[in-house]
VOLUMFI-245430 format. One record per residue: x, y negated, z negated of N, C-alpha, C, CB in turn; residue in three letters; residue number from 1. Coordinates in pm, 1 decimal. Glycine has a CB too. Layout:
N
+----------+----------+----------+----------+----------+----------+----------+----------+----------+----------+----------+----------+---------+-----+
:      nc1 :      nc2 :      nc3 :     cac1 :     cac2 :     cac3 :      cc1 :      cc2 :      cc3 :     cbc1 :     cbc2 :     cbc3 : residuo : num :
+----------+----------+----------+----------+----------+----------+----------+----------+----------+----------+----------+----------+---------+-----+
:        X :        Y :        Z :        X :        Y :        Z :        X :        Y :        Z :        X :        Y :        Z :     Ala : NUM :
...
+----------+----------+----------+----------+----------+----------+----------+----------+----------+----------+----------+----------+---------+-----+
// end
This chain:
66
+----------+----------+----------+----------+----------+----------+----------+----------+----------+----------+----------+----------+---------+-----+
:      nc1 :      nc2 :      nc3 :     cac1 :     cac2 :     cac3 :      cc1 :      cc2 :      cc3 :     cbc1 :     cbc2 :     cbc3 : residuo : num :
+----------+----------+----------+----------+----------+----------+----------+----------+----------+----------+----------+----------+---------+-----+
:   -712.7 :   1059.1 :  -1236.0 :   -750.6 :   1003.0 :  -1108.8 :   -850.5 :   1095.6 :  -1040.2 :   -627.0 :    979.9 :  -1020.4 :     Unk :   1 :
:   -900.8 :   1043.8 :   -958.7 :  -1026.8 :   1133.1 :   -891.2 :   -988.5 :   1112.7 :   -740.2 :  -1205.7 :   1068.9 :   -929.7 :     Unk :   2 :
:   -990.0 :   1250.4 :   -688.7 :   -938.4 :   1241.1 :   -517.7 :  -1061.0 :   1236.5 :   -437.0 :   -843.2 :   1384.8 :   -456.1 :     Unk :   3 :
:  -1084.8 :   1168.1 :   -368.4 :  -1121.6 :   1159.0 :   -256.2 :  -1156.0 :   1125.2 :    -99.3 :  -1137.6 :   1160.9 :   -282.7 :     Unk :   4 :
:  -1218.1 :   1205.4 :      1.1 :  -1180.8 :   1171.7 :    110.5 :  -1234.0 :   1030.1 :    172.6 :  -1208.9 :   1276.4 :    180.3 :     Unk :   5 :
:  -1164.6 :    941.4 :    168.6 :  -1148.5 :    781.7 :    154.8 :  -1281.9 :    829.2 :    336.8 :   -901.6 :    671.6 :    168.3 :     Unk :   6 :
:  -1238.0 :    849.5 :    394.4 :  -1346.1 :    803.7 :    539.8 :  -1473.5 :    864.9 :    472.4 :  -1304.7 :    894.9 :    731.4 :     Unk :   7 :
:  -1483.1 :    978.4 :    439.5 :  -1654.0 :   1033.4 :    400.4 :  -1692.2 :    961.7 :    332.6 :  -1692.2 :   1162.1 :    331.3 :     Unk :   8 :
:  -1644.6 :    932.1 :    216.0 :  -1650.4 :    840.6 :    120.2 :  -1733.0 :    717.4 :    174.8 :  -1511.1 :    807.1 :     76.2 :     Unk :   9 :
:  -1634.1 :    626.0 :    227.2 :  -1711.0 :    464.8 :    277.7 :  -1838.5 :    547.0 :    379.4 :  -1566.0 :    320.8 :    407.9 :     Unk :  10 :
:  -1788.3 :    644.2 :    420.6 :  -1916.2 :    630.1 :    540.9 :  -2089.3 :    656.7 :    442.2 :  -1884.7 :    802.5 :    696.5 :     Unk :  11 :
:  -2037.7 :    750.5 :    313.8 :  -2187.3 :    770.9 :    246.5 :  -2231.1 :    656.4 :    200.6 :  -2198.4 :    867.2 :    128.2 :     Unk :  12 :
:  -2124.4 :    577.2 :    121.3 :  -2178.9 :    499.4 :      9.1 :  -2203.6 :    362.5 :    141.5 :  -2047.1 :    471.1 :   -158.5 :     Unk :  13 :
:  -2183.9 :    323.4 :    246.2 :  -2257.2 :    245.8 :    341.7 :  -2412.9 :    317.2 :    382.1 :  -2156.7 :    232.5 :    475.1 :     Unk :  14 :
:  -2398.3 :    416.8 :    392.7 :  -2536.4 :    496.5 :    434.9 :  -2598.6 :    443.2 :    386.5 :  -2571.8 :    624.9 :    413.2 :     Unk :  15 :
:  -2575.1 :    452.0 :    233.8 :  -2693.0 :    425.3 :    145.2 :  -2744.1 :    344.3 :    158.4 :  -2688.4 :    418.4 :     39.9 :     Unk :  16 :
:  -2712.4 :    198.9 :    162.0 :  -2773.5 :     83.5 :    202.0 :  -2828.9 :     28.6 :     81.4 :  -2872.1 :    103.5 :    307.6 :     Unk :  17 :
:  -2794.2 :      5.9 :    -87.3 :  -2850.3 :     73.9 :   -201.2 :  -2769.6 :   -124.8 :   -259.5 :  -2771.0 :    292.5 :   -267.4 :     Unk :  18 :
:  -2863.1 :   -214.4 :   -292.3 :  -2808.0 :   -299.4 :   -348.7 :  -2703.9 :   -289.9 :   -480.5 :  -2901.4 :   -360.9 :   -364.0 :     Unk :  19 :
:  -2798.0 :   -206.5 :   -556.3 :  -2742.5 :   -205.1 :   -693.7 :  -2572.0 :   -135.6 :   -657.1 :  -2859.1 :    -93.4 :   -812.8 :     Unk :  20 :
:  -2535.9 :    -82.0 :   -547.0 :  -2433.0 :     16.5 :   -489.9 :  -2337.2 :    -82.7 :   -471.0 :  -2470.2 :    105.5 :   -353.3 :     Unk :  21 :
:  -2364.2 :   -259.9 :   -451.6 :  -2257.5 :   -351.9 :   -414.3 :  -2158.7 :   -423.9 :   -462.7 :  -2291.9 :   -416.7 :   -375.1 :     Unk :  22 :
:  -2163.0 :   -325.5 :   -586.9 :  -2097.3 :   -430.7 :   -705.7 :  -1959.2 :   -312.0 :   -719.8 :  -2225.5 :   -464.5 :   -895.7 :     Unk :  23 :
:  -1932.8 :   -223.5 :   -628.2 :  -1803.1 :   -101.8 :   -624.6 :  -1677.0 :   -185.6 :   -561.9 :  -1843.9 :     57.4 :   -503.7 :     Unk :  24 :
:  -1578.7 :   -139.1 :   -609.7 :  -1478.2 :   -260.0 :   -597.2 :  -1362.4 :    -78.6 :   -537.2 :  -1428.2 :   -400.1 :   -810.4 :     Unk :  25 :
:  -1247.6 :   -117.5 :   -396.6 :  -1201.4 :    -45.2 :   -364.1 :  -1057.9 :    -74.8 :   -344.5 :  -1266.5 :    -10.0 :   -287.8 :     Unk :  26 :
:   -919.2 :    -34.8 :   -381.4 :   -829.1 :   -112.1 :   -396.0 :   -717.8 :      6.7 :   -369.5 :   -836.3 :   -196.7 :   -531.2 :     Unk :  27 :
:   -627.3 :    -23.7 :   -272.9 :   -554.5 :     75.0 :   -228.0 :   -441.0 :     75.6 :   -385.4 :   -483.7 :     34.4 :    -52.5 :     Unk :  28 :
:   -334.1 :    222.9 :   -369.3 :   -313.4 :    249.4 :   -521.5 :   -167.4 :    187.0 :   -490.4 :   -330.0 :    431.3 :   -594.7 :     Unk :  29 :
:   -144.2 :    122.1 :   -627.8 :     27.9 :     13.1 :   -565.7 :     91.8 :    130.5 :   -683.4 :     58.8 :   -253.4 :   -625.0 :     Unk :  30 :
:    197.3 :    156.9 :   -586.2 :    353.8 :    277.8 :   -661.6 :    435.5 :    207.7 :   -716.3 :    467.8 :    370.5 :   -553.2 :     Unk :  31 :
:    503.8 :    245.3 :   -790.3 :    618.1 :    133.6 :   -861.4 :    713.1 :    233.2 :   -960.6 :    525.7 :    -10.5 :   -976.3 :     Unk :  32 :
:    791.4 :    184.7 :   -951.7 :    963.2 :    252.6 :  -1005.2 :    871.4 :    240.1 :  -1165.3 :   1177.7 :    109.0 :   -972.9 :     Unk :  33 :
:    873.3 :    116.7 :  -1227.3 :    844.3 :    120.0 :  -1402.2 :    666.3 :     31.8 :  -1416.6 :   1014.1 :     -9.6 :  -1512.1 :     Unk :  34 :
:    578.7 :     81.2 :  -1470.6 :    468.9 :     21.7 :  -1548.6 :    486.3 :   -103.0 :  -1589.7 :    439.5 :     89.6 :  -1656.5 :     Unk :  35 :
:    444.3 :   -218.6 :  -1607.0 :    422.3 :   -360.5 :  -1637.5 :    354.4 :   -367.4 :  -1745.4 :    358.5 :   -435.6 :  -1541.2 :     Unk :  36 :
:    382.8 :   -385.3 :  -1928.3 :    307.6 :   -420.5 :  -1968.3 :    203.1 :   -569.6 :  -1967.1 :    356.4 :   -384.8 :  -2035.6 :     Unk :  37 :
:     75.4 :   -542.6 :  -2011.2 :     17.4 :   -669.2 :  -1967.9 :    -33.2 :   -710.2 :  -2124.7 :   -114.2 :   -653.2 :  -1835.1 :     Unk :  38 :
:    -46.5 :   -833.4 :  -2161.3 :    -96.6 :   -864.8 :  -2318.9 :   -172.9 :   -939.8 :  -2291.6 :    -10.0 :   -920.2 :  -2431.1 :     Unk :  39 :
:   -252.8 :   -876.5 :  -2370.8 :   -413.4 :   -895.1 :  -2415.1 :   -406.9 :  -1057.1 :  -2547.9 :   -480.5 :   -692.1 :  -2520.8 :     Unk :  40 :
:   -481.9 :  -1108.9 :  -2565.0 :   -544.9 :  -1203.0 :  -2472.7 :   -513.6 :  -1350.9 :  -2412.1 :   -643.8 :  -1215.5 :  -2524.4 :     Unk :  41 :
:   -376.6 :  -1333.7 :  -2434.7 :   -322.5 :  -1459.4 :  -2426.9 :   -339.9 :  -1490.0 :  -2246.8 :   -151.8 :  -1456.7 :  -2497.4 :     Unk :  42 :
:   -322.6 :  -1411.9 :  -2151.6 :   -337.3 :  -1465.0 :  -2063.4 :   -439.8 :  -1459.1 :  -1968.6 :   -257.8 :  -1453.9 :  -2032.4 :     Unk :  43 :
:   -518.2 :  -1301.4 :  -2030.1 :   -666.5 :  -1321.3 :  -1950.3 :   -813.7 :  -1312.7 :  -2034.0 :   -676.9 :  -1196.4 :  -1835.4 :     Unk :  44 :
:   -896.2 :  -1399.5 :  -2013.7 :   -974.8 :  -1356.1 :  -2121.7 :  -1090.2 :  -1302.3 :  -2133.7 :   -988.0 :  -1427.7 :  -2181.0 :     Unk :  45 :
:  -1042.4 :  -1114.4 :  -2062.3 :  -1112.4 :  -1028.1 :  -2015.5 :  -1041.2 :   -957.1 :  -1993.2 :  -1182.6 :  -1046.1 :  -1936.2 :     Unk :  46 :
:  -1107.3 :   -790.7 :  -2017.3 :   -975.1 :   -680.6 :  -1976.2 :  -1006.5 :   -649.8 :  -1789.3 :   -995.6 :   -483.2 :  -2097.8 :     Unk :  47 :
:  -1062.8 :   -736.2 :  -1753.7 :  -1067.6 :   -681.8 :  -1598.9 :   -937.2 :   -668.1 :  -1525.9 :  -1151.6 :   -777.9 :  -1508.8 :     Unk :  48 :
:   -838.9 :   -762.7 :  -1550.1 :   -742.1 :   -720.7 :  -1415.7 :   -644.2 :   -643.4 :  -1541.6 :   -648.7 :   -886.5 :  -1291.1 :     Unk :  49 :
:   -635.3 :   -661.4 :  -1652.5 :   -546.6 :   -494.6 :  -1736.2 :   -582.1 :   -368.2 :  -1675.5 :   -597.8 :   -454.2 :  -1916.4 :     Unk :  50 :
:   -724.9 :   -303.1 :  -1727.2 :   -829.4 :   -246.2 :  -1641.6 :   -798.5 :   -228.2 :  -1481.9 :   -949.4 :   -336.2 :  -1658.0 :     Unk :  51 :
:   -786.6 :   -292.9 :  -1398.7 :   -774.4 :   -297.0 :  -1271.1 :   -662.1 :   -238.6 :  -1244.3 :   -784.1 :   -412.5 :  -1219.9 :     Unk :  52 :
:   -550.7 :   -299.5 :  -1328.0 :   -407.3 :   -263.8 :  -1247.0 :   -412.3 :   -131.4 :  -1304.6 :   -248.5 :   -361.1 :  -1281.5 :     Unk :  53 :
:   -436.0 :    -80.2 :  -1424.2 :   -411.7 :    100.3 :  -1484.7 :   -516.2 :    161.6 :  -1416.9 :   -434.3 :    142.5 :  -1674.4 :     Unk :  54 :
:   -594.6 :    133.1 :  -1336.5 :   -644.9 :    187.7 :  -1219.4 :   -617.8 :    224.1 :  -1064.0 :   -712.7 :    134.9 :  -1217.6 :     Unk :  55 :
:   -548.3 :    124.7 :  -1060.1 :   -491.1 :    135.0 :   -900.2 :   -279.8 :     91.3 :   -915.3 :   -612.7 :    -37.3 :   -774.0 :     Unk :  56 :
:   -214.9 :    125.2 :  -1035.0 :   -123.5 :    171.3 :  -1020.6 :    -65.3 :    295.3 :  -1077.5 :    -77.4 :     95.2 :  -1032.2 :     Unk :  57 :
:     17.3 :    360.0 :   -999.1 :     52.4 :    478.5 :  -1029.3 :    240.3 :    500.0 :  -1016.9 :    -41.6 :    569.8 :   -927.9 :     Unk :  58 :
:    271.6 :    552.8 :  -1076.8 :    449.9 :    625.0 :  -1059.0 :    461.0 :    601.3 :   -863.1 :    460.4 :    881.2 :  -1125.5 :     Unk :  59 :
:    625.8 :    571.5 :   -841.2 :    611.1 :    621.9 :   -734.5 :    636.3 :    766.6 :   -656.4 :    656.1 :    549.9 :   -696.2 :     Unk :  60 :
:    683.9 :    799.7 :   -786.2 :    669.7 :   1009.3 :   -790.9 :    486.9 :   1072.2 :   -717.3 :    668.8 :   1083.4 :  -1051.4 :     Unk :  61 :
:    386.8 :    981.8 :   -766.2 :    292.8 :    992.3 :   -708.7 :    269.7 :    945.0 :   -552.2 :    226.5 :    945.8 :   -788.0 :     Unk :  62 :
:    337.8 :    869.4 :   -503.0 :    324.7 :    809.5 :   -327.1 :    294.0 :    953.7 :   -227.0 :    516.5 :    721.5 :   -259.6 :     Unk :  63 :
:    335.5 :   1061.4 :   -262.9 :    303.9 :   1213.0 :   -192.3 :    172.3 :   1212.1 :   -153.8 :    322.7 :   1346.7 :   -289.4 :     Unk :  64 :
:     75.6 :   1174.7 :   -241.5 :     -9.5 :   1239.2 :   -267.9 :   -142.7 :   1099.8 :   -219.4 :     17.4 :   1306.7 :   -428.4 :     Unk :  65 :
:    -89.5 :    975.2 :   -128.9 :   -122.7 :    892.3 :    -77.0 :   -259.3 :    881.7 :    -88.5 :    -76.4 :    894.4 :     22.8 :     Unk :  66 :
+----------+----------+----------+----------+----------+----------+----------+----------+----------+----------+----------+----------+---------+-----+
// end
């Protein structure tokens, strides 16, 4: 995971004003007791939301660290 300070953050990447910059997707991180496996390809046919969720979920041993 990569930390960073969520207000500096939005305030640069708005600065920029940078089209190609609009395609960044921002998703608060969901905690959870056990991992969900997800199978490939029967129900999506694309790894975007597999991809998505092993991105923005984490242990809830991690919630500390908000």
């Amino acid at each position: 995971m990569i930390e960073l300070n969520k207000k500096e953050f939005l305030d640069k990447i708005y600065l920029l004003n940078k089209p190609e910059l609009n395609n960044y997707v921002l998703y608060p991180i969901n905690y959870v007791e056990a991992l969900k496996t997800i199978k490939m390809p029967d129900r999506f046919p694309s790894p975007d939301v597999p991809f998505l969720y092993s991105f923005v979920t984490k242990f809830k041993t991690w919630s500390y660290e908000e």
